[in-house]
C-alpha positions in Angstrom: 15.3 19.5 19.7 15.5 16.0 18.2 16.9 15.8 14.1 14.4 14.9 11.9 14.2 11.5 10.3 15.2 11.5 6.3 16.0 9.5 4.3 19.2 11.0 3.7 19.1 10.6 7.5 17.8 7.7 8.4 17.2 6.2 11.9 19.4 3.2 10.6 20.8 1.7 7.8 18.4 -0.4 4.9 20.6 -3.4 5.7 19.9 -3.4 9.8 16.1 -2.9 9.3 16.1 -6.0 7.2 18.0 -7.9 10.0 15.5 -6.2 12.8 12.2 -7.4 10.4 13.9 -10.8 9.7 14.0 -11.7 13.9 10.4 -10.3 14.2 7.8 -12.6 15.5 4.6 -13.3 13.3 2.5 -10.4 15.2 4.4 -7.9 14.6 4.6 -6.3 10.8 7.4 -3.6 10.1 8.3 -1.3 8.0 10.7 1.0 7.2 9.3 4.7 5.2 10.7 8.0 5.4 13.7 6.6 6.9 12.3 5.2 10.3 11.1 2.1 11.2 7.2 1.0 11.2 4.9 -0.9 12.9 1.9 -1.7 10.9 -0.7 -3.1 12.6 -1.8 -7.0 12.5 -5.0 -6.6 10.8 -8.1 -7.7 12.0 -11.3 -9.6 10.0 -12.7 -6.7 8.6 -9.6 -5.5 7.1 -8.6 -9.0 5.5 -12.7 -9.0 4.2 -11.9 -5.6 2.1 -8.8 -6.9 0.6 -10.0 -10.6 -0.1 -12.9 -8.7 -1.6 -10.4 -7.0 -3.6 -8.7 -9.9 -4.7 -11.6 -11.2 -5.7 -12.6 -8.1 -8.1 -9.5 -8.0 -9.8 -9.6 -11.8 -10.6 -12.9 -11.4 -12.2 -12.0 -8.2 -14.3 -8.5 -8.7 -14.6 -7.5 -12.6 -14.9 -3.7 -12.0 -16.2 -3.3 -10.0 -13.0 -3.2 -11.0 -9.2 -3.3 -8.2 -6.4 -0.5 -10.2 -3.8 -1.0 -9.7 -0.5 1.5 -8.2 2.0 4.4 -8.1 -0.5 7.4 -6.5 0.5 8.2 -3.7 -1.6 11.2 -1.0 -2.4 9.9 2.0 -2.1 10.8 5.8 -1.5 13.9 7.8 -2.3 16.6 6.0 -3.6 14.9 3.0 -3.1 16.0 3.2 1.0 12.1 2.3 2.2 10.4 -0.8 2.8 6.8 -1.1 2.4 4.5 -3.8 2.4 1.1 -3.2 1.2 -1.5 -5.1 1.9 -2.4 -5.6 -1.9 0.2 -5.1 -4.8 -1.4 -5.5 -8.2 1.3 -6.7 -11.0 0.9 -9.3 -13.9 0.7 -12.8 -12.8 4.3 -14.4 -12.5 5.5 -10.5 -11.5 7.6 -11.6 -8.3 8.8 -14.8 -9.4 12.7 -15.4 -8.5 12.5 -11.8 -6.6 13.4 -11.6 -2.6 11.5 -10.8 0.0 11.9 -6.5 -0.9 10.8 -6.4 -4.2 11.5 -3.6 -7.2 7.9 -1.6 -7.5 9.4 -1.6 -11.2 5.8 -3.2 -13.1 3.6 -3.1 -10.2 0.6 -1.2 -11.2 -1.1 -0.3 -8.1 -0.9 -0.2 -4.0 -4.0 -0.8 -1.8 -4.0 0.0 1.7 -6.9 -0.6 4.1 -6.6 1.6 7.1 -6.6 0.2 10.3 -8.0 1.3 13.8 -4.8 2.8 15.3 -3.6 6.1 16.2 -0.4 6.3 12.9 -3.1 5.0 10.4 -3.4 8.9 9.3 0.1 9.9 9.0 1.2 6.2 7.9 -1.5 5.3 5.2 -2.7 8.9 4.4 0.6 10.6 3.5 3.6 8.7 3.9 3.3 5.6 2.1 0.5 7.3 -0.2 4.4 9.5 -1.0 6.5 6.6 -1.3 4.0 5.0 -3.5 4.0 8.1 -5.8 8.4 8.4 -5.7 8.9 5.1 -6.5 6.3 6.1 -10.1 3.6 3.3 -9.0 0.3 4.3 -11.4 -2.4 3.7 -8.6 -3.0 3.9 -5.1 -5.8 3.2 -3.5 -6.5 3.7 -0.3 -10.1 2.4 1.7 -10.7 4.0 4.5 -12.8 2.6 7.4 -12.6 5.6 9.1 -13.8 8.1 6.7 -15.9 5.4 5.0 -14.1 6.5 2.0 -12.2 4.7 -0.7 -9.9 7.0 -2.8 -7.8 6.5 -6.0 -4.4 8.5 -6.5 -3.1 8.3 -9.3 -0.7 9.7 -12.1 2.0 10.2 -10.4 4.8 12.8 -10.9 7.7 14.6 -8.5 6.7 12.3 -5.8 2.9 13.1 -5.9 -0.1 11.9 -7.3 -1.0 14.5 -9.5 -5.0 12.9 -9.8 -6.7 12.4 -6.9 -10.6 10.7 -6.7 -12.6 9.9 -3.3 -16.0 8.0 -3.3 -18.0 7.1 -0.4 -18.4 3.4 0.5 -21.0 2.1 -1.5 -20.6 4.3 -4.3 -18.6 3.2 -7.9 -15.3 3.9 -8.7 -13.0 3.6 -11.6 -9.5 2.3 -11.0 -8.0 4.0 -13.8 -5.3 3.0 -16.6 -3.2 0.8 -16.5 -5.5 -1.0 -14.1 -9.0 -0.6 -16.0 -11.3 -1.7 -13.4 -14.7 -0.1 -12.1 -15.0 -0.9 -8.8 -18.9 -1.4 -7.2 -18.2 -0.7 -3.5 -21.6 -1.4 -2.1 -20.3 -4.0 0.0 -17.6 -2.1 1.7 -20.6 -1.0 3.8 -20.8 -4.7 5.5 -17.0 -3.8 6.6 -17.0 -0.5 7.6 -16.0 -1.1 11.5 
């Protein structure tokens, strides 16, 4: 039997991920959760659609704030994970003079948009959804393209989210404190595939 992967046992150190994500090419996206290393996915037009839509919502509700793109993140116990999430909303300014793996310390929410691959469940559905919640980010949010769903987590306490909302594509939903927005989803359904 193979020992599991923790973070108090990790596949590798923090510091020898960074060097193995540093020589990466461009095509390849990794991460490091739960104390193993990631590959995430290079995403593909319908994917960047959601998020510039996204983007695009939060600048028109939100001005002061700006949902970054692909931002690498601390995450997970003891800070020992490295996410990037393909939107991170924080006041504008929020990363200035910060590295490449950033302190989720004033980040307000996570998005992930799932991709079409076979460790979108376990990857986007639970693990970073986890991190997320440990490292005390408010909001998650999660659209997935495969359940045509786009869910909201938040509150987060112990490591979970304690408050968990799902809507289908095309129906509202509130992104709640501290992000304040009501998102009107009906165009998700042009990007469902």
């Amino acid at each position: 039997m193979t020992p599991r992967t923790t973070d108090d046992r990790p596949q590798m150190l923090v510091e020898e991920f960074e060097q193995i994500e540093a020589t990466a090419p461009e095509t390849v996206r990794l991460e490091f959760i739960n104390g193993k290393i990631e590959v995430k996915p290079v995403p593909d037009g319908n994917h960047d659609e959601i998020v510039m839509w996204l983007v695009r919502r939060c600048m028109q509700h939100r001005p002061e704030l700006t949902l970054y793109t692909e931002r690498g993140l601390s995450i997970g116990t003891y800070r020992k994970g490295r996410a990037r999430p393909d939107g991170t909303l924080a006041p504008e300014g929020h990363f200035a003079g910060q590295g490449e793996w950033a302190e989720p310390d004033g980040v307000l929410m996570t998005v992930e948009v799932t991709s079409h691959d076979a460790d979108t469940d376990r990857r986007d559905r639970h693990e970073k959804r986890d991190g997320y919640a440990a490292a005390g980010i408010p909001v998650y949010l999660l659209v997935d393209r495969e359940d045509l769903t786009i869910t909201v987590f938040s509150e987060p306490e112990d490591g979970k989210y304690r408050n968990v909302t799902s809507r289908p594509f095309g129906a509202d939903i509130e992104l709640p404190a501290p992000v304040g927005i009501t998102l009107h989803a009906e165009k998700l359904k042009d990007y469902a595939d």
